[in-house]
C-alpha positions in Angstrom: 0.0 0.0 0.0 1.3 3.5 -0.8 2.4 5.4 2.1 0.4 8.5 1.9 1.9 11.9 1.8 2.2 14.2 4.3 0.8 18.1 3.8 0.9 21.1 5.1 -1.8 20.5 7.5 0.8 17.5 9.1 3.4 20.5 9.4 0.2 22.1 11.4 -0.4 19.4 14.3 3.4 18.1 14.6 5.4 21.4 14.6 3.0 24.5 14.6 0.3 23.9 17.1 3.2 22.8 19.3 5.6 26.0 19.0 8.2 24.6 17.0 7.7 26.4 14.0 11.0 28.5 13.5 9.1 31.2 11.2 12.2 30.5 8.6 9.6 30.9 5.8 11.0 27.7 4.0 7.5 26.0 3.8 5.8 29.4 2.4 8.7 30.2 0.0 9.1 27.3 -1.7 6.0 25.4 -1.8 5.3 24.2 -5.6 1.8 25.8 -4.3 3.2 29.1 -3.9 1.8 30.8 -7.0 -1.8 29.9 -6.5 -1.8 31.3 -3.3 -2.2 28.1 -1.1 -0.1 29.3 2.2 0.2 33.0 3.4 2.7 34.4 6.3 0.8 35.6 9.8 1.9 39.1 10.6 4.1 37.5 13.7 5.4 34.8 10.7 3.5 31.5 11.6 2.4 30.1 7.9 -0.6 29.2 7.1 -3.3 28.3 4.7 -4.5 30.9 2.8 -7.0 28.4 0.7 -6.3 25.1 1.5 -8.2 24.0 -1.6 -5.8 25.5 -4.1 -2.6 23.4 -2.4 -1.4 20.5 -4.6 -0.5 18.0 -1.5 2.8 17.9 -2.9 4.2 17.5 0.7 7.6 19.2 -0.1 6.5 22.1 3.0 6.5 19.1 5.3 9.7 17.4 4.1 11.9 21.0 3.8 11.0 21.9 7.5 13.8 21.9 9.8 12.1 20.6 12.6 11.0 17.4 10.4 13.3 14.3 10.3 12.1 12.4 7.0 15.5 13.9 5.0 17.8 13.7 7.3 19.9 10.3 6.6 19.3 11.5 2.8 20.9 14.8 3.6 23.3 13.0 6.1 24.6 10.7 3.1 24.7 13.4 0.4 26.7 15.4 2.5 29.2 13.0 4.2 28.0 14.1 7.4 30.4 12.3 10.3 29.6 13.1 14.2 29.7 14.9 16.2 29.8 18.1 14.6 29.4 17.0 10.8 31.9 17.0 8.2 34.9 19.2 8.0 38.2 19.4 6.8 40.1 21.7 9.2 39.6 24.6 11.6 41.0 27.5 11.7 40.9 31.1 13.9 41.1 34.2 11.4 40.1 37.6 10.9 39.6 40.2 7.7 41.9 42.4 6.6 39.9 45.4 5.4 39.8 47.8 8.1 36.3 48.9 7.0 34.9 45.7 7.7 36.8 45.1 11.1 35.3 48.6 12.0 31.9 47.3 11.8 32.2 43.1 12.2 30.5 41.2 15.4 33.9 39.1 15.7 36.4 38.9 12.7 34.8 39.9 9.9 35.8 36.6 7.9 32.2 36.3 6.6 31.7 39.2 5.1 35.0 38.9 3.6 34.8 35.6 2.3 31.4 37.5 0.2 33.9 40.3 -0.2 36.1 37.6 -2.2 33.8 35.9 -4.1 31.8 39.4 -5.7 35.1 40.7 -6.5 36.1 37.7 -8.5 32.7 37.3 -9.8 32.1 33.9 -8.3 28.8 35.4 -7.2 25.8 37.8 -8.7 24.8 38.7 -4.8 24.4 37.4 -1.9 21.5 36.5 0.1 22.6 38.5 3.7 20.1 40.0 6.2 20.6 44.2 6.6 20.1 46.5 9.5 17.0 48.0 9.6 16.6 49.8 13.0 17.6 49.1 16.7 17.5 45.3 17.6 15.7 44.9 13.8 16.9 43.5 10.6 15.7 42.8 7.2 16.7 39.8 4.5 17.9 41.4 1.4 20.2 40.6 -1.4 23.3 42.4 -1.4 25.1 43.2 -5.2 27.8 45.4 -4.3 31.0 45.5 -1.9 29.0 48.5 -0.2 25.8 46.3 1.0 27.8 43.7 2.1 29.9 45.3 4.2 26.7 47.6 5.4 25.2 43.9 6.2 28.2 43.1 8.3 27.6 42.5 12.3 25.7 40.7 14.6 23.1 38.4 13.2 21.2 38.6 16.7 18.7 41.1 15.4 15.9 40.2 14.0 13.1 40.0 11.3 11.7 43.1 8.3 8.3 43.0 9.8 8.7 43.4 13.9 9.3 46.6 13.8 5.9 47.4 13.1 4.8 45.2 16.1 5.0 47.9 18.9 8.5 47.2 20.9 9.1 43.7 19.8 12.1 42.9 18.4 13.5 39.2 17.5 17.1 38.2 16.7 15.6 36.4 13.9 16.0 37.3 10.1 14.3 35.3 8.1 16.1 34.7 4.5 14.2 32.1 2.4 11.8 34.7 0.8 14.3 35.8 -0.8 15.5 32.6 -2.2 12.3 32.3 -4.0 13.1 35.5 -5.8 15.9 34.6 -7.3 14.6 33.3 -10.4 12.8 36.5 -11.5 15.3 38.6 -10.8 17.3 36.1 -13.3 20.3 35.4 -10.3 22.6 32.8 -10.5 25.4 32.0 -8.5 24.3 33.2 -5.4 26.1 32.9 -1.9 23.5 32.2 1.3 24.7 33.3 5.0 22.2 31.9 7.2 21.7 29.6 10.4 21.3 26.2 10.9 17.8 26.0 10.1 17.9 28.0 7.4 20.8 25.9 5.3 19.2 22.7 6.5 15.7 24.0 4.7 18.3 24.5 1.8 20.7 21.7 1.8 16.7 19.6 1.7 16.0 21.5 -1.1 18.8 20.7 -2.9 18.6 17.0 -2.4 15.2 16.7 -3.8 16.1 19.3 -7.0 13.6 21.9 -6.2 14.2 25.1 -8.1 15.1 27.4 -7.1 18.0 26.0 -4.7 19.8 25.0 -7.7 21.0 29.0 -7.6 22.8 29.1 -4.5 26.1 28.3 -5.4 27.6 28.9 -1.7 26.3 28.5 1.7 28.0 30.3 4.6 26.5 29.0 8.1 26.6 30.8 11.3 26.9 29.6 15.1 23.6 29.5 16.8 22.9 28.4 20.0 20.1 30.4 19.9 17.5 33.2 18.9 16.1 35.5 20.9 12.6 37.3 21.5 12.5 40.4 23.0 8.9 41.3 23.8 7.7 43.8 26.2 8.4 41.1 28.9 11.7 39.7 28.1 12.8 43.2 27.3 11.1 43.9 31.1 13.4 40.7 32.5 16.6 41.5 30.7 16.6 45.3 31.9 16.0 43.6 35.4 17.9 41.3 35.0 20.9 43.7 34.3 19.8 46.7 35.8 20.1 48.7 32.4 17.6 50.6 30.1 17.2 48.0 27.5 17.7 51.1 24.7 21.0 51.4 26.3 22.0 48.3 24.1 23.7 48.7 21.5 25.3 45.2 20.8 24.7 42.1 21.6 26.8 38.8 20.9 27.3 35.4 22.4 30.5 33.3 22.3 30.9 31.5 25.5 28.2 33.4 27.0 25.6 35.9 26.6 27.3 38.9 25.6 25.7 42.7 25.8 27.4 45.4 24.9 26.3 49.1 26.2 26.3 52.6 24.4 29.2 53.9 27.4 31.2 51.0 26.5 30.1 48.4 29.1 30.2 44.9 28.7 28.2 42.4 30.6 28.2 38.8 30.5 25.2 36.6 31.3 25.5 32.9 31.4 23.4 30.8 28.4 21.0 29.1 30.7 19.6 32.2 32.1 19.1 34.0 28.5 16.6 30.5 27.6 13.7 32.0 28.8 13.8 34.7 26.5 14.8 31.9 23.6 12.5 31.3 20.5 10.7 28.4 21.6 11.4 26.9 18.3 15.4 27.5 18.8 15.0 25.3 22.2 14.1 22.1 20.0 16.5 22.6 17.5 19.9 20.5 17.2 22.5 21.9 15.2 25.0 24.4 16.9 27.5 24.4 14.2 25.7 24.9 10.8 26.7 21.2 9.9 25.3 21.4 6.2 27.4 24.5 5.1 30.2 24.6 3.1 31.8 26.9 5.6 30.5 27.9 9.2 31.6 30.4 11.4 31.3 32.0 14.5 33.0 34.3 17.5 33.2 30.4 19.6 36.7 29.3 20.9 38.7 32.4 19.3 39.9 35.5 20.5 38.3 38.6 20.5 38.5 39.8 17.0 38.4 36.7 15.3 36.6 34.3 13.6 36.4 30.3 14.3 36.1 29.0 10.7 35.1 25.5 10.3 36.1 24.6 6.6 33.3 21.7 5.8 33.1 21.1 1.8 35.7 20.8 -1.5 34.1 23.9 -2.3 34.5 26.2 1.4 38.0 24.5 1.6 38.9 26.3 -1.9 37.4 29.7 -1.3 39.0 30.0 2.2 42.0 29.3 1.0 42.0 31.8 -2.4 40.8 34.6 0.3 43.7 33.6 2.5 46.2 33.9 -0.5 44.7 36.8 -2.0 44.6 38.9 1.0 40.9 39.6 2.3 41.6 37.6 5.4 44.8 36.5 7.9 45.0 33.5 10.3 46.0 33.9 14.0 49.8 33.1 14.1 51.3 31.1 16.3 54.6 30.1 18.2 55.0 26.9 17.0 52.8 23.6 15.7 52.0 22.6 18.5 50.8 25.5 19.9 48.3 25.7 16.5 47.3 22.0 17.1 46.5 22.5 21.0 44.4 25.7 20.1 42.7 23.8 17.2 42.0 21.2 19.5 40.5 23.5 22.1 38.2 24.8 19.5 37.1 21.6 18.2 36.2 20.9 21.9 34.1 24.1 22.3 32.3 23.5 19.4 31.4 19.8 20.3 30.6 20.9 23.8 28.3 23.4 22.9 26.8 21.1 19.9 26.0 18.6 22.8 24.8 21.1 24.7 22.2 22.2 22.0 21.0 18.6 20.8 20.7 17.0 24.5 18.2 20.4 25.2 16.6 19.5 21.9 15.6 15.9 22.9 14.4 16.8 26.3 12.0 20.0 24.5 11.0 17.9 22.2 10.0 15.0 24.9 7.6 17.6 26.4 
């Protein structure tokens, strides 16, 4: 007997109605439904049917989600993924050398370098980046010239186009696939993708079952994410308690080893991880990837020094592009004494990143036991 498919209104009673939904926008962007106007967005991003009639039962919505399991020993084998932390080649600590992009980079600029590289040797159209849009608020967009990358560069911990509308409530979420779906009618190819883990996952799925229009992205660059964060009027209330600051007084905010918040008089405070979960997306609390396993590069402030970048070099293709930057310039590695001080610091890294990996998929199981 043919095993029937599973719809959008599966997606509904396994990850919706129970607060996993991550808002990404993967089931609403690329759903083969999308131009007869089957789902439609919420105005807090939840997706929804917009006239359930008019969707095909296709089931790709269900199988893309990140929080769905059905592709992941596909995507596991396509990708050569090994645990704990994926597949990778090597690590390495590193940091740009433009000073316009270390003036404005969360750690050390090596993403936005790495796009730098790849526009200027037009390896790339654009690239798929989220852009500041106010305080605490950011906005997907796709970014043509060295000028909107590097005004994309900086924290990704702040959030989504349409909060700022909301009233006070900011997210430290942008989500990107929308713009993914443009791609083919603005006639792109060869696009880069800097996203996190459930993002490139939605992707990566994509790819392995040859949906257009994933066939564009030509490189994906994955952040560190341990988590995302929502700051409503309460968790905006807890967090100004909590650090006995005005929360507009904020004018960065980072995590490495810890919750990091940066003032406007040049204060830093650190908050440890488990206390910042209760202002946590639900859906980030289920999910398990820490290290953006499924991109061809991932990267993050984790297990570096300040002002650089831990690099983890994953794919054929990442391995090549970090090391043309490297010999062309946009970006250094940290030196060190000898070789084995570089393998005992690589090591350390490697056991940051596994830790918190860990970390991230043990809390997964026990959310998603609830």
């Amino acid at each position: 007997m043919e095993e029937e498919v599973k719809t959008f209104k599966d997606l509904q009673t396994e990850v919706i109605d129970r607060n996993l939904c991550g808002k990404c926008g993967g089931c609403y962007s690329f759903c083969s439904a999308g131009e007869l106007h089957a789902l439609e967005m919420e105005e807090d991003g939840v997706p929804k049917y917009s006239d359930e009639e008019k969707c095909l039962k296709c089931g790709i919505c269900y199988l893309i989600c990140p929080q769905i399991n059905v592709l992941n020993q596909d995507l596991k084998d396509s990708f050569g993924w090994k645990p704990p932390i994926g597949r990778y080649q090597r690590v390495s600590s590193a940091r740009t050398k433009d000073p316009k992009v270390r003036g404005v980079c969360t750690d050390g600029g090596v993403v936005t370098s790495l796009l730098l590289y790849l526009l200027d040797h037009n390896l790339i159209e654009g690239a798929i980046v989220s852009k500041k849009k106010g305080p605490f608020v950011r906005e997907p967009t796709i970014a043509f010239t060295r000028e909107e990358i590097v005004s994309a560069a900086g924290s990704q911990y702040s959030g989504s186009s349409h909060l700022e509308e909301l009233g006070g409530k900011y997210s430290t979420y942008s989500p990107i696939l929308p713009e993914v779906k443009s791609l083919e009618q603005k006639y792109l190819r060869n696009i880069a993708v800097v996203g996190t883990p459930c993002q490139i996952n939605t992707i990566k799925k994509m790819q392995c079952l040859g949906i257009l229009p994933a066939h564009l992205i030509e490189y994906t660059i994955g952040l560190f994410c341990i988590e995302s964060f929502s700051f409503d009027d309460l968790a905006r209330k807890w967090l100004e308690k909590r650090l006995a600051i005005d929360f507009d007084d904020i004018i960065k905010i980072n995590i490495k080893d810890d919750f990091i918040v940066t003032l406007n008089n040049g204060k830093t405070i650190h908050i440890p991880l488990e206390e910042v979960d209760a202002v946590a997306r639900p859906s980030c609390l289920a999910c398990r990837d820490f290290s953006n396993e499924y991109a061809d590069i991932s990267a993050g402030g984790l297990g570096s020094l300040d002002g650089y970048t831990t690099t983890v070099i994953r794919t054929d293709k990442g391995a090549n592009l970090f090391r043309n930057a490297l010999q062309q310039g946009y970006i250094e590695e940290v030196e060190y004494r000898d070789a084995d001080e570089r393998k005992n610091e690589k090591t350390k890294m490697v056991a940051k990143i596994v830790s918190f990996s860990t970390r991230k998929r043990i809390r997964a199981e026990q959310r998603l036991r609830e």
